[in-house]
N, C-alpha and C positions, 0 to 999 in steps of 0.2 A: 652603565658604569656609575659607582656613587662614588664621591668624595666625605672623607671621615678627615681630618684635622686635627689633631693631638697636642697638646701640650703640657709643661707640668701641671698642670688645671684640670685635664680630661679634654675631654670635645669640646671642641670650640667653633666648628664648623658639622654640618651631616647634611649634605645636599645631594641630590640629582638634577637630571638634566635641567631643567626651568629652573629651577631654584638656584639651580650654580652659576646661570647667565643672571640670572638676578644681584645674587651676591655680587658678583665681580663687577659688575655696570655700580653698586655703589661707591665703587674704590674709581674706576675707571672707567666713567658715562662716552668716553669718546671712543670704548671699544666696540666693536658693532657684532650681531649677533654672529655673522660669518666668520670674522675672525676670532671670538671666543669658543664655539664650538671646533673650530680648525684645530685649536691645540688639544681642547678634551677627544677628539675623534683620535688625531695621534697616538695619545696617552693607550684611551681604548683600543688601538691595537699593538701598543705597545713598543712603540718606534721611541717614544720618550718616558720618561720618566716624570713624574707625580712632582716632585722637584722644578721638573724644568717647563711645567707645565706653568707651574706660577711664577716663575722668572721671564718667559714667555709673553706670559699677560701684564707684567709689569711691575712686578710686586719685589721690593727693594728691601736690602738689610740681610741680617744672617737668616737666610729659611732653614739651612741642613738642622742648626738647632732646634 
């Protein structure tokens, strides 16, 4: 699975697996690799949504914009 991030700017994010536990440990160092990979596993099959992936991990504010 890759993660693409969009905004009125363009990409703002373009990671895969390593790189996206990377990113998010800078926002959020007390998440552990288990439970970062738990929601992108989800996502990858499809149980959640790309959304709710990052609300998940903890990331706050209006994300749908």
């Amino acid at each position: 699975m890759k993660a693409v991030i969009l905004d009125m700017f363009g990409v703002i994010l373009k990671q895969t697996g390593d790189e996206f536990y990377s990113y998010v440990r800078q926002f959020f160092p007390e998440r552990t690799e288990k439970e970062i990979y738990a929601f992108w596993n989800r996502a990858d099959l499809g149980e959640i949504s790309s959304l709710e992936v990052w609300r998940q991990l903890g990331f706050r504010g209006d994300l749908e914009d």
